[in-house]
VEXDOVEX-994450 format. One record per residue: residue in three letters; y, x, z of N, C-alpha, C in turn. Coordinates in steps of 0.05 Angstrom, whole numbers, padded with zeros to 5 digits, always signed. Each point is the difference from the previous one (the first is absolute). Layout:
N
ALAYXZYXZYXZ
...
END
This chain:
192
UNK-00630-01124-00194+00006+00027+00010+00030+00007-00006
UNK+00006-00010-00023+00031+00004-00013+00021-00019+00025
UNK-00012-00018+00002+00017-00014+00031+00002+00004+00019
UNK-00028+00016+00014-00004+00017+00028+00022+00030-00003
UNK-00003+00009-00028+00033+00025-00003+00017-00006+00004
UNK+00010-00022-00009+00028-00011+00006+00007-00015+00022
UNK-00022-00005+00017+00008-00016+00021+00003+00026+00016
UNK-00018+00014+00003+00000+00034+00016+00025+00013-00008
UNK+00013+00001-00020+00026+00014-00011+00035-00020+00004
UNK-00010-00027+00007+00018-00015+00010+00000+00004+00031
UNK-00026+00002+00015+00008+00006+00029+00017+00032+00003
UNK-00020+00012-00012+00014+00026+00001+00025+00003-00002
UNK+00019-00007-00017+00026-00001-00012+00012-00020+00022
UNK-00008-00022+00007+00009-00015+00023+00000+00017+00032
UNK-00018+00022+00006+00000+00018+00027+00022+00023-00012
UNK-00005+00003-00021+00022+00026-00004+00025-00010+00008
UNK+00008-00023-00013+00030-00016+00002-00003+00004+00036
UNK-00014-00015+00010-00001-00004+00028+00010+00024+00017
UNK-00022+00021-00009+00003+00027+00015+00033+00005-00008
UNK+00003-00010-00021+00036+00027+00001+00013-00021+00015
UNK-00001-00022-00003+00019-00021+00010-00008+00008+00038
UNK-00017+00014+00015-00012+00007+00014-00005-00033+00017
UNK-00016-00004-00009-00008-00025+00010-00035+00003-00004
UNK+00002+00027+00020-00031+00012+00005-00027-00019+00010
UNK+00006-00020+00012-00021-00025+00016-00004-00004-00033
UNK+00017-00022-00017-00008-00003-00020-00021+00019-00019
UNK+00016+00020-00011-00011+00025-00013-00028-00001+00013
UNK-00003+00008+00019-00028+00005+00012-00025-00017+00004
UNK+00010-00032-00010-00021-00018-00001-00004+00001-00036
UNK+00019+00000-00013+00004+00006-00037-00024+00023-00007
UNK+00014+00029+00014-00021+00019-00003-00028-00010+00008
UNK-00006-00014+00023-00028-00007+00007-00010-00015-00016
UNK+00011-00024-00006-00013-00016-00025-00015+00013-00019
UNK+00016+00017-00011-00007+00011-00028-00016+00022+00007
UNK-00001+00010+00021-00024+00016+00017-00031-00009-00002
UNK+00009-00031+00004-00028-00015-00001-00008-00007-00022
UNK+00012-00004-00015-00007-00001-00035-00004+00020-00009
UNK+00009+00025+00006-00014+00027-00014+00015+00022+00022
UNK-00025+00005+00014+00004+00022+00027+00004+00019-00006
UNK-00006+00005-00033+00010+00041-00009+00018-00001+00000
UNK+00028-00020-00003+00020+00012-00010+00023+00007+00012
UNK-00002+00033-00010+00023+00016+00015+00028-00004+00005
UNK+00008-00021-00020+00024-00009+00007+00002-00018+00026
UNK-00009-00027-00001-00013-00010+00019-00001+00015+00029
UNK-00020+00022-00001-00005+00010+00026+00021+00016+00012
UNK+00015+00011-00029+00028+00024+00015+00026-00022+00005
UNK-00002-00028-00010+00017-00022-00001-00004-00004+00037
UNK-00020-00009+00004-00013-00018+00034+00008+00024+00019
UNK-00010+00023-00011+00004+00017+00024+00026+00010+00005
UNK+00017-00002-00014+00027+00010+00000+00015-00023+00018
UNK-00006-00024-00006+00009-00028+00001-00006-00002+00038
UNK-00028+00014+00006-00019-00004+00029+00025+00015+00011
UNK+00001+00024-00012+00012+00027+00011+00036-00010+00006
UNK+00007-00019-00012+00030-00009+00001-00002-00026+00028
UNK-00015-00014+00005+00002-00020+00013-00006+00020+00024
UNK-00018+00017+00007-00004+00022+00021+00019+00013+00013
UNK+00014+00009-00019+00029+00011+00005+00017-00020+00006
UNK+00004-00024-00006+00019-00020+00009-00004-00013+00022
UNK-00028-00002+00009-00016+00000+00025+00005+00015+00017
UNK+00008+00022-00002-00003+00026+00015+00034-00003+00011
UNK+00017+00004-00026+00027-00005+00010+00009-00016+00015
UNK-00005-00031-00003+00007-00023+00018-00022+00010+00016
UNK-00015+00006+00007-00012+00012+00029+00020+00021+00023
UNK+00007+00020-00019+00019+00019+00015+00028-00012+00006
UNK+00007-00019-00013+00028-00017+00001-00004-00017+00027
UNK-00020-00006-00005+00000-00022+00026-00004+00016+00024
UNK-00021+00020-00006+00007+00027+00037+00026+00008-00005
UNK+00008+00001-00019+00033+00005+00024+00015-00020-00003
UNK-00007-00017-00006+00023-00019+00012-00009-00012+00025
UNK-00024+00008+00020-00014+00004+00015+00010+00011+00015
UNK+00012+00025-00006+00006+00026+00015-00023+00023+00001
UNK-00011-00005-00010-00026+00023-00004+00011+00015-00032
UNK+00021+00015+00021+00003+00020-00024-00021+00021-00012
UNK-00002+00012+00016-00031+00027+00002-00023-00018-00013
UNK-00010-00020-00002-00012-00008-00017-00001-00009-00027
UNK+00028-00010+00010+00011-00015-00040+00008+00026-00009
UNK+00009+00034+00009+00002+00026-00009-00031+00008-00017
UNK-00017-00006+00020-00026+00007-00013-00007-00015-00029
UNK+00005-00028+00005-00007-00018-00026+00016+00004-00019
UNK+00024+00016+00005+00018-00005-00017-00009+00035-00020
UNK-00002+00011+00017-00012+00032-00013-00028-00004-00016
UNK-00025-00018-00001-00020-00004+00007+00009-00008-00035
UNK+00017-00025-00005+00003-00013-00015+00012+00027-00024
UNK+00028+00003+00010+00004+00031-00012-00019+00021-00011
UNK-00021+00005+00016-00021+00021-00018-00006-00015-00019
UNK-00013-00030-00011-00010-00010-00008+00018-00007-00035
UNK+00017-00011+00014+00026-00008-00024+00026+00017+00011
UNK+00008+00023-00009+00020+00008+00007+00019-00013-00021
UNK+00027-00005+00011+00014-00014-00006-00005-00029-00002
UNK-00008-00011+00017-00015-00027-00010+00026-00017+00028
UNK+00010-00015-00021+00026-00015+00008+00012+00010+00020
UNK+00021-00011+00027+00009+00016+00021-00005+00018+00015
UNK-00019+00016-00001-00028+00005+00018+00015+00025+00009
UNK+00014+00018-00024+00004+00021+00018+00039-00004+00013
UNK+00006-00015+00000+00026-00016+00006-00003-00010+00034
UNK-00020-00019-00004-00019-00005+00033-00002+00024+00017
UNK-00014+00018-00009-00004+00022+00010+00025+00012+00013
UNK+00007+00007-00023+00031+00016+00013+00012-00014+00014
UNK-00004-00036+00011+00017-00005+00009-00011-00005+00033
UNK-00026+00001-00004-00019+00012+00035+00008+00021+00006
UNK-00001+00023-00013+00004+00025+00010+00031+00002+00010
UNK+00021-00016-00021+00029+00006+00021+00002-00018+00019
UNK-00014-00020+00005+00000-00022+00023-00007+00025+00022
UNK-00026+00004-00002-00011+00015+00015+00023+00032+00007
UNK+00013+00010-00015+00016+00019+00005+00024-00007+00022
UNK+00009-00036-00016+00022-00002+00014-00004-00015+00029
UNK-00040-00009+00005-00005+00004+00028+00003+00018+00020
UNK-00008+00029-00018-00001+00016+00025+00026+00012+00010
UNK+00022+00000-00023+00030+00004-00004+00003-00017+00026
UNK-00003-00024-00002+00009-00025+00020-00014+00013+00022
UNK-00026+00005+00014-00008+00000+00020+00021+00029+00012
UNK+00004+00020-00017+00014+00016+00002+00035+00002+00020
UNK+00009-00016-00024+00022-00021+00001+00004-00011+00040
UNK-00017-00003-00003-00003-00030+00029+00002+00018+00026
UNK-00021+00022-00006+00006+00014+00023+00014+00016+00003
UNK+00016+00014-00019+00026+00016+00010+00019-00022+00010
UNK+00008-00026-00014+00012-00027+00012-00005-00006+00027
UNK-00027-00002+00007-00003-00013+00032+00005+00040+00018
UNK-00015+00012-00014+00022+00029+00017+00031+00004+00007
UNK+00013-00019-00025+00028+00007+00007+00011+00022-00016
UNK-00018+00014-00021+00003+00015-00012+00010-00013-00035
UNK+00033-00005+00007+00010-00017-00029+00001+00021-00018
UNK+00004+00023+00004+00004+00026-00027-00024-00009-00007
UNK-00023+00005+00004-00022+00004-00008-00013-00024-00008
UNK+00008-00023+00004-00010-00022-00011+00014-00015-00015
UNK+00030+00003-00007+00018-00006-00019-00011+00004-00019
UNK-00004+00034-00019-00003+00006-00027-00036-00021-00004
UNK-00024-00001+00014-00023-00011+00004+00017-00033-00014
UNK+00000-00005+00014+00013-00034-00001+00017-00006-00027
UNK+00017+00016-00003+00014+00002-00033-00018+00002-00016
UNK-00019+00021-00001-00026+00005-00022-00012-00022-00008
UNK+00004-00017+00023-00036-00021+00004+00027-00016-00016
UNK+00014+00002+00005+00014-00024-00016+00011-00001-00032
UNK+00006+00024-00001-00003+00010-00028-00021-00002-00024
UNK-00035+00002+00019-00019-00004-00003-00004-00028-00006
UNK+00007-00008+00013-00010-00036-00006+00021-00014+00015
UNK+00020-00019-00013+00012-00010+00018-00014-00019+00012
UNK-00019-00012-00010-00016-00022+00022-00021+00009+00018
UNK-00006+00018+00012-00016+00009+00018+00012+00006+00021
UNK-00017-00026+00016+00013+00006+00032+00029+00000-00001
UNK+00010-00021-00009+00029+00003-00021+00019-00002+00035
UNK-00006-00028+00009+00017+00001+00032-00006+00015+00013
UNK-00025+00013+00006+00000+00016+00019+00019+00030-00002
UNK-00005+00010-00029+00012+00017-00010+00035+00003+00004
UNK+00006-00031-00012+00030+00006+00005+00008-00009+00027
UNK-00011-00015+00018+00008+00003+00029+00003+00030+00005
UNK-00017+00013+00002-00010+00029+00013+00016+00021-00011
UNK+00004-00006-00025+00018+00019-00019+00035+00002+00009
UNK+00003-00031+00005+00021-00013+00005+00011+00018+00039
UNK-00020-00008+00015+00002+00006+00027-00008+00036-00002
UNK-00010+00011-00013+00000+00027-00006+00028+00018-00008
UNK+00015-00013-00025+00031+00001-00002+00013-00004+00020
UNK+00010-00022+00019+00012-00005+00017-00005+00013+00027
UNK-00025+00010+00004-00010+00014+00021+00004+00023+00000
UNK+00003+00022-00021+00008+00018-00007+00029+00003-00001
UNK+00015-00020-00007+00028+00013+00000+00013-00010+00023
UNK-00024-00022+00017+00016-00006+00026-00006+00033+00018
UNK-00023+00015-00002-00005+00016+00018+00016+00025-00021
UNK+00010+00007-00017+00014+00017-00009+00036-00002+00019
UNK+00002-00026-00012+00028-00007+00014+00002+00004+00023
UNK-00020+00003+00013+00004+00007+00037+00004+00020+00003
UNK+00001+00025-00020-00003+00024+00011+00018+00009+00010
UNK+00029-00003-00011+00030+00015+00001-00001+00021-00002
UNK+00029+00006-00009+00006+00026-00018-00003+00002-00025
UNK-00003-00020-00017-00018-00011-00028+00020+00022-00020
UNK-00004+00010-00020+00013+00005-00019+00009-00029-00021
UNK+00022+00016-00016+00002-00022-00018-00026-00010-00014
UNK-00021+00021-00009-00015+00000-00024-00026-00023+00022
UNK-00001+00009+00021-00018-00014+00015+00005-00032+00004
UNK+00035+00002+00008+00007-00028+00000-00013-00019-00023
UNK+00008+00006-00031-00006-00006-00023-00038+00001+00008
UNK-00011+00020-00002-00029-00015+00002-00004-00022+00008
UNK+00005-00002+00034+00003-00025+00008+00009-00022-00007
UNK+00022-00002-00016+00009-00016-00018-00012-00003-00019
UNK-00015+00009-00017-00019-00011-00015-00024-00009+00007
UNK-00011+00012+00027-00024-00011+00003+00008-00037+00013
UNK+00021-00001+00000+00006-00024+00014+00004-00017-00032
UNK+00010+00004-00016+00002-00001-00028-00021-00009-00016
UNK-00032+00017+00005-00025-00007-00002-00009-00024+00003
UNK+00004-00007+00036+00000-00012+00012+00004-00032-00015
UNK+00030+00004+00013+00011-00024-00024-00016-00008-00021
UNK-00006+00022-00017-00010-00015-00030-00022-00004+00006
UNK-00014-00007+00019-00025-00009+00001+00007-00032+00013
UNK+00019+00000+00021+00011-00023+00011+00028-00004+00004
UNK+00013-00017-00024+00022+00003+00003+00021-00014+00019
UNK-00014-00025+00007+00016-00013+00015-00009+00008+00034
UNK-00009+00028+00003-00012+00002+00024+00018+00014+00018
UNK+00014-00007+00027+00023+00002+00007-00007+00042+00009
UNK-00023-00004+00016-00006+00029+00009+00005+00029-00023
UNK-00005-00010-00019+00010+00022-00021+00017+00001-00010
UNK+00026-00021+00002+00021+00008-00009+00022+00021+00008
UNK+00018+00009-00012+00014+00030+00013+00028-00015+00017
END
């Protein structure tokens, strides 16, 4: 009996190590062992289930990781909240999150974006296009700076046509050509 304690108090002490080291698969067969050698004990049972409850959640995360790298944002949102009620704060989770929701912001920004662009409307889809880029430089990164790029240049080519310009107007134009440039410098159309 004095050997069946210490063999039960060596697994135990071996799942505890496990669980912090979080090497939960382990932990959770440790806790079971010693489950089966004496099923009352509370350590044991708050050991396995903590240990079940960690591999669940790590299950759950590489679940939601892999829908979006899928593109199933709206779902890896759900798993990722789902996971959140459960373990709040539980590793990147609410980092992920925030980073669907500004994807998703700087989609509709973009869909936004696109059609004052194919309207012809560069006032209105300049400041859109700067945001999205501010926002994330890698989202829709070429499309953004083509559009952004031909938005500048489109604008101060249809400014410059007007005649009668003021100085202060001239200078706009000159900077939006300026813009321009720093998005493409060796690009002959925007130079002054």
């Amino acid at each position: 009996q004095q050997m069946q304690r210490s063999l039960i108090n060596g697994l135990i002490e071996q799942a505890r190590t496990a669980l912090t080291a979080a090497k939960y698969v382990v932990a959770a067969e440790l806790f079971g062992q010693v489950l089966e050698k004496k099923p009352d004990s509370p350590e044991a049972a708050k050991g396995y289930n903590e240990a079940q409850r960690q591999i669940e959640l790590a299950t759950a995360y590489d679940q939601a990781l892999l829908l979006l790298s899928q593109g199933q944002s709206a779902a890896a949102l759900e798993a990722l909240h789902s996971i959140q009620s459960k373990a709040p704060g539980y590793r990147d989770v609410q980092k992920q999150i925030d980073q669907i929701r500004t994807q998703g912001q700087l989609g509709e920004l973009f869909v936004q974006a696109e059609a004052h662009h194919q309207a012809q409307r560069w006032q209105e889809a300049i400041p859109l296009f700067v945001e999205i880029r501010q926002g994330n430089q890698g989202f829709e990164s070429l499309a953004v700076e083509q559009h952004l790029y031909e938005s500048y240049v489109n604008l101060a080519d249809t400014r410059s046509g007007l005649g009668g310009l003021s100085e202060t107007e001239v200078d706009e134009i000159a900077q939006l050509y300026r813009l321009a440039l720093s998005l493409r410098p060796k690009d002959r159309d925007s130079r002054l």
